[in-house]
N, C-alpha and C positions, 0 to 999 in steps of 0.2 A: 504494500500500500504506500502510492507517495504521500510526500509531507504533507499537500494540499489536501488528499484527502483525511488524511487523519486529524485534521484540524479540521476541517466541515462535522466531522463527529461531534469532537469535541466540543464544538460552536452552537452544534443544535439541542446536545445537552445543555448547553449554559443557558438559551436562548428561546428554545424552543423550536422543533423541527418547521413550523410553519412561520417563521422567523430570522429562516435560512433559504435564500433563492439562491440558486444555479439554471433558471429557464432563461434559454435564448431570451426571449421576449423584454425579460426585466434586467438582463444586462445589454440590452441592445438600447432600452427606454433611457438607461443612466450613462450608457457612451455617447451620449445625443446632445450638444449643444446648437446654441441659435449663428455658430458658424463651423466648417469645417474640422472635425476631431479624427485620428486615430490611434486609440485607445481601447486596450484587452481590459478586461475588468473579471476579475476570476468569481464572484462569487456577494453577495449583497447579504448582512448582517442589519438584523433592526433591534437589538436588544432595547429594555426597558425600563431601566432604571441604570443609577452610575453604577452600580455594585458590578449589575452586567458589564456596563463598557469595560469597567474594571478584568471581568474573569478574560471578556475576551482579547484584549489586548494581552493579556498573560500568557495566554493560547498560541497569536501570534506568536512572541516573543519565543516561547519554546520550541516552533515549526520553524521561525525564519519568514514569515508572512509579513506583507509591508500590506497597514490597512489606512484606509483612506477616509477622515469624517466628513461628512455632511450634514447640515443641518434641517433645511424642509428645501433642500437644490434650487430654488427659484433666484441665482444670483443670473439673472438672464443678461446675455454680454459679455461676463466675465467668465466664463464655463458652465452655468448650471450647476450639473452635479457631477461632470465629470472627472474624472482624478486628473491630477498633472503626470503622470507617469503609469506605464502599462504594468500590466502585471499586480494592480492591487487588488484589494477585496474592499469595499465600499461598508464603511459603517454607515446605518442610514440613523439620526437619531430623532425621527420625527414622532419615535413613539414615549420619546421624554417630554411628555408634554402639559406639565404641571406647573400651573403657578405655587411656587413652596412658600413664600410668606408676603404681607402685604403690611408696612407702616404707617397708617393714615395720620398720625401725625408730623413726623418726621420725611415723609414723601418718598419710601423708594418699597421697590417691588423685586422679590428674586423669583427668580425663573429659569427653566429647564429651555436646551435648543431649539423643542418641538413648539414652544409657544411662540404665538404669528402677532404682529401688532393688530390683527383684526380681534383676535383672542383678549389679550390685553387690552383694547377699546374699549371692548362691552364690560368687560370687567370691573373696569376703573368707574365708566357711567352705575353699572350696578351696586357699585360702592361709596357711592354719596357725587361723584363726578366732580370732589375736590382737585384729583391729579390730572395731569394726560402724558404720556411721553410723547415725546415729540418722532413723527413718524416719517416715513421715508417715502418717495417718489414712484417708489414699487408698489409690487405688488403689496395686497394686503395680506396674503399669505406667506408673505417670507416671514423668516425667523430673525427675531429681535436680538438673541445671541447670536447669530450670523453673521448681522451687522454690524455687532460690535466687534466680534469677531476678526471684522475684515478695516475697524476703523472706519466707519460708515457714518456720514452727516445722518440727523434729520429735522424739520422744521419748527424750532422752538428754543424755550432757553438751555436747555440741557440737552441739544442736537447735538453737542460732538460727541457721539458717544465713550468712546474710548475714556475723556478727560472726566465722566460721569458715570462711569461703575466701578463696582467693588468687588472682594470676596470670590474671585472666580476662581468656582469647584474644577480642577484638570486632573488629568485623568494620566500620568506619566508614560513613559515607554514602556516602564517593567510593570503597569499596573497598579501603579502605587496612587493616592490621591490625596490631593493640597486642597488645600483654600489658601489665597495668596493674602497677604494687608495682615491686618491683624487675627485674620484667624487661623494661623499658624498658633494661636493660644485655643487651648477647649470653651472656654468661657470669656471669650473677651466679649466688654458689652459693644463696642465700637467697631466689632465685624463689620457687619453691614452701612455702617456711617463712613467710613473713612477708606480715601484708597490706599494709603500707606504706612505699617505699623514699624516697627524700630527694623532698622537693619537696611540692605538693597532691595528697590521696590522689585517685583519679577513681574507684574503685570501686563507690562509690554511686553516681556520673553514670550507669550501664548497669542498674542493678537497677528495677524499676518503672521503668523509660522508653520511649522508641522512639528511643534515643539510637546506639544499635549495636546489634547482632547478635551475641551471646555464642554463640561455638562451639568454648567449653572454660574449663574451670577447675579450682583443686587444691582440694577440701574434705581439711577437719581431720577426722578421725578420731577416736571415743571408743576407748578402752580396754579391751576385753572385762574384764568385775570378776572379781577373783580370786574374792571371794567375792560371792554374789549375795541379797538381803534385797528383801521388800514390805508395804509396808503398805499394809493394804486400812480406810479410813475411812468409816463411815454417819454422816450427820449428819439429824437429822430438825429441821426450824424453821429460818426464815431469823434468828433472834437466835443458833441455834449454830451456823451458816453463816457467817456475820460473826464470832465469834468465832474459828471452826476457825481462818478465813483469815488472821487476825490471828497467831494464833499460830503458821500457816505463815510468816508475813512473819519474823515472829524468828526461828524457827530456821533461815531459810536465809540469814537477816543473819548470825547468829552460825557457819554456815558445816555445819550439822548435816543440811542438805538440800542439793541442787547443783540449780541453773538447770536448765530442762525435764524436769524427773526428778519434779516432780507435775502430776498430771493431773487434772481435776474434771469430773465430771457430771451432768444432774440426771437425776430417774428417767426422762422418757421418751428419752432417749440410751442410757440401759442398759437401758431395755425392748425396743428396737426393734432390737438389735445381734443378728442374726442370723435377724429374724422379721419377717413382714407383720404389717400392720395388723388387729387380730382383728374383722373385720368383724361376723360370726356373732355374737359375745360381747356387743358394742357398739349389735346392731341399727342395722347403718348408721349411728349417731351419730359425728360428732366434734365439736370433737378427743378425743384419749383422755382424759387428764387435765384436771379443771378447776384453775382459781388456787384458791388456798385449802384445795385438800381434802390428806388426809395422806399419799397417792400424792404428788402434784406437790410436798410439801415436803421431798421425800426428797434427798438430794445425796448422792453418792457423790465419794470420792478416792483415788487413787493413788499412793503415793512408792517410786519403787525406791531403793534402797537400795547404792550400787557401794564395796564397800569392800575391803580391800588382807586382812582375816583377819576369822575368824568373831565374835572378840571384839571385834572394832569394829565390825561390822555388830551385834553384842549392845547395844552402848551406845548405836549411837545409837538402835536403834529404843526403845529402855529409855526414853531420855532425850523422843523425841518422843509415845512412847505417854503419856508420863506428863503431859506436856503438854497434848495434843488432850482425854485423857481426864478433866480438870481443867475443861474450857468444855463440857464435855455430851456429846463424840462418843463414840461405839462403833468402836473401833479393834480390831482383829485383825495379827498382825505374823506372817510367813512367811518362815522361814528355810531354806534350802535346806541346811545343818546337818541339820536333821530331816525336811527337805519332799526329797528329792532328785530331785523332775520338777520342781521351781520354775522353773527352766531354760528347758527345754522349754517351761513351759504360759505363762512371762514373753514369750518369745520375741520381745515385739512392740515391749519396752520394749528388745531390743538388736538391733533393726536388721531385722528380719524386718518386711516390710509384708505385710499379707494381707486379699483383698479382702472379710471377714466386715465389717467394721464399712463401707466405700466398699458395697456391698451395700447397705444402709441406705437409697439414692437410691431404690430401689422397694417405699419403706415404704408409701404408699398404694394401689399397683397389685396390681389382684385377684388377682395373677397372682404364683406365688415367682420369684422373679430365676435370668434361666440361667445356665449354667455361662459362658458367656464374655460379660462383663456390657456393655452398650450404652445408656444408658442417655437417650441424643438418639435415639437410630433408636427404641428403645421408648417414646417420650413421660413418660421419669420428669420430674417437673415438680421444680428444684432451686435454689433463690437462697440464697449464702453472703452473711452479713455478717461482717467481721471484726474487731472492734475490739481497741483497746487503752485497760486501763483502770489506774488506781492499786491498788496489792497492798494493798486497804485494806478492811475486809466489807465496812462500812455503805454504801461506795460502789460496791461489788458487787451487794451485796442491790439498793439502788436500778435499777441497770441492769437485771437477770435480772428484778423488778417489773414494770418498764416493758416488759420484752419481753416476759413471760406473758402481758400483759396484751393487748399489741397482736395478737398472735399469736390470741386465743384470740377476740378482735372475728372477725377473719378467717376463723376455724373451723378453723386450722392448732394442727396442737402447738410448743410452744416447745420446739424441738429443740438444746441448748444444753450448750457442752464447753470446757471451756480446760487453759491450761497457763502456767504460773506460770515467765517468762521472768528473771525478777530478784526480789531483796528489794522492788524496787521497782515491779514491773510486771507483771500478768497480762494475757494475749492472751484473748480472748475469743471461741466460735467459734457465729454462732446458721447453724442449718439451718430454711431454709422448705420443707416437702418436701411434694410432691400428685402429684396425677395429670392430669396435661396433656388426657386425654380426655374430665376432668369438662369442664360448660361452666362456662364463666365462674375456675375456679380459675385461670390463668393473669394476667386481671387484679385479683383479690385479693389472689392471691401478691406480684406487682410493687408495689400499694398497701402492702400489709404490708411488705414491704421499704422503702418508702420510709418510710412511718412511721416505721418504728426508728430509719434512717438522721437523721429531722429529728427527732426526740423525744430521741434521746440526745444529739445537735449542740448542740442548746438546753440540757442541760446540764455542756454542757463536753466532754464524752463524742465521738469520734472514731476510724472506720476508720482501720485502720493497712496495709490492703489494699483496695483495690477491683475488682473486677468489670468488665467489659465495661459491664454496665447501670446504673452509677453512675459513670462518668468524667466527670458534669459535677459532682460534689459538691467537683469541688477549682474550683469554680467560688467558693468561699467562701473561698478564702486571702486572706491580706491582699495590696495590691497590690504592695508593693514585694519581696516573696516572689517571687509569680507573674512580676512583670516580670524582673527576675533569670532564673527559667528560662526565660522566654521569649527573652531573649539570647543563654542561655549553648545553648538549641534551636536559632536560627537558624543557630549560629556554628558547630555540628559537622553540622546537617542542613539548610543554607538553602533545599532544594530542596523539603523536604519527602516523602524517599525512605521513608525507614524511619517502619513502624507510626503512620502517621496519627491523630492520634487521641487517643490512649494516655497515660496521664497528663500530658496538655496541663496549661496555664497558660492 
């Protein structure tokens, strides 16, 4: 009996025989990303609680088996649920899917992989609908440990995730499992409150890695706003696009905006949010927009507004409007004072994820997206880039240039969104979006994404996220970087168990 199979025993003891796939079918459905993959997947593990992840990782270890986690696969663009490398067995852990504890006065919530920010929605509403996390641009069914997992924005005061959770349960290479921060102690009461207790933080060593298997953590909680404000910003010209930003950069220096609580798009992001591609209109041309014309120079912004009474949601937006509307923008300001569905129609900006804008991924298919969206089994063609850039215009304008530009070689739209993560730092999100049945668009696409990726490297310009289909771009670190994780890799994983591959050195 070879190793793999004696480990499939083993696995379905730990697990449960119907908790162990080897059918074509379902390793065919998880080598399936929204662009070009090829990738062996020997075998698919859905154990159900940490103890399991725990036996099976043990199991590995003693066969020599490299396993690969996922959390509910819907990272659509950056692989799915594909592995980065052949030859793994796929832990799926969509069936850890319990909220384990809730602190409604203190504001944070822990939670297992399997749980979806649409899970957590209804949750928080059912429980007095003092909190919301703030949610992400996806789907409503991805995994909230995913996203953090991966260092993932979402819209609100406590969107960076990463800087806003605790306590994360991992699951090591030999089996063994942590709680990072303070509970490394049995009884510490500041578990859950705090990200770092005495000693070197390791929190970062499990986020972007294949370093352990996260199967729990406490996110930080925003504050449902007493009172709730929006501003809605048109900016037409990349010289008032450069300036808007600029003057976004100071007012959330001076403290009059909060961190993830603006949002930027250009026009084909807001055209395409809720609608196919207007083939008919277009006569089969693309892309929709060209560079230059005064469709594509259109930008759109969003700023909510969280403030404690009516009159200080009055100031500030008084204070910002007067501002933006000084460098050229068309500002509009909504107060739920006078607006009282603002609420309701914001909904997205407090925690509510919904799959109108994730929809999007079947912007060129002839075809409207169904009700329960698939978007690998349907051929949407999908490659994210993620960068991060300086909260600066000019050097915004510059990158958003360089990507209409390359985009538009390709016959693709520059599909392009951010969110303004500090006074210091905008995240930047470009979508390459096609139709996998055209020919040939799947290797344009992957061209087109590389371009960006080596065009904005060359200047200075840098993913703060990658993809399944760029994990050799940290091929460019410097070495003494790279060798450092390579050490600090051998020395919790020497066997080479977990997520092969994966943000390597």
């Amino acid at each position: 009996m070879s190793a793999l199979a004696e480990a499939l025993v083993a696995w379905r003891l730990a697990v449960g025989d119907e908790h162990v796939s080897t059918a074509a079918a379902d390793l065919e459905r998880c080598a399936t990303a929204t662009f070009p993959t090829c990738v062996e997947i020997l075998a698919i593990l859905r154990p159900a609680s940490p103890e399991q992840v725990s036996e099976c990782v043990r199991i590995a270890a003693r066969f020599g088996t490299s396993l690969y986690p996922i959390s509910r696969g819907n990272n659509w663009g950056l692989g799915s649920r594909v592995p980065t490398a052949s030859g793994c067995v796929v832990v799926d852990l969509g069936r850890l899917n319990t909220i384990t504890a809730f602190d409604d006065e203190m504001g944070t919530l822990t939670v297992q992989p399997g749980v979806t920010f649409r899970h957590i929605h209804r949750f928080l509403e059912a429980a007095g609908g003092r909190w919301f996390l703030p949610a992400i641009g996806g789907p409503a069914d991805a995994s909230a440990i995913g996203n953090l997992a991966e260092r993932g924005d979402g819209a609100g005061p406590t969107g960076d995730r990463a800087s806003h959770a605790c306590a994360l349960q991992v699951v090591l290479a030999d089996g063994s499992m942590i709680t990072t921060g303070f509970g490394m102690f049995d009884n510490a009461v500041m578990t859950t409150l705090s990200r770092a207790g005495p000693g070197p933080s390791l929190d970062g060593l499990f986020l972007q890695s294949g370093m352990g298997i996260l199967t729990g953590a406490t996110l930080f909680l925003s504050p449902m706003p007493a009172h709730l404000a929006l501003m809605r910003v048109h900016v037409a010209g990349k010289q008032t696009l450069a300036a808007s930003l600029d003057v976004v950069r100071a007012l959330m220096r001076d403290g009059v905006l909060q961190p993830n609580c603006v949002a930027i798009w250009n026009a084909t992001k807001v055209t395409m949010r809720g609608r196919s591609y207007p083939w008919v209109e277009q006569e089969g041309r693309t892309p929709l927009f060209m560079p230059g014309t005064q469709a594509g120079q259109s930008w759109f912004m969003t700023a909510t507004i969280h403030a404690a009474s009516a009159s200080i949601a009055a100031a500030h937006g008084e204070h910002m409007s007067a501002a933006l509307v000084t460098v050229g923008a068309a500002v509009e300001i909504i107060d739920e004072a006078t607006y009282p569905s603002l609420r309701a129609e914001a909904a997205g900006a407090l925690g509510l994820a919904d799959d109108i804008t994730a929809a999007s991924v079947y912007w060129r298919k002839k075809t409207a997206p169904p009700e329960a969206l698939a978007p690998e089994a349907d051929r949407c063609g999908v490659h994210w880039v993620c960068l991060a850039l300086p909260l600066n215009g000019a050097a915004f304008v510059d990158a958003v240039s360089f990507i209409e530009e390359a985009t538009f070689r390709h016959s693709f739209e520059a599909v392009i969104s951010g969110s303004v993560v500090s006074p210091r730092a905008i995240h930047l999100f470009v979508a390459i979006i096609y139709d996998r049945d055209v020919v040939g668009d799947d290797v344009a696409a992957q061209l087109c994404h590389d371009e960006i990726l080596a065009g904005l490297a060359a200047r200075g310009v840098h993913p703060m996220r990658l993809g399944i289909q760029a994990m050799a771009y940290l091929a460019q670190a410097g070495e003494p970087y790279a060798a450092l994780m390579r050490v600090i890799r051998c020395a919790v994983d020497p066997k080479e168990i977990l997520a092969k591959g994966r943000y390597s050195f």
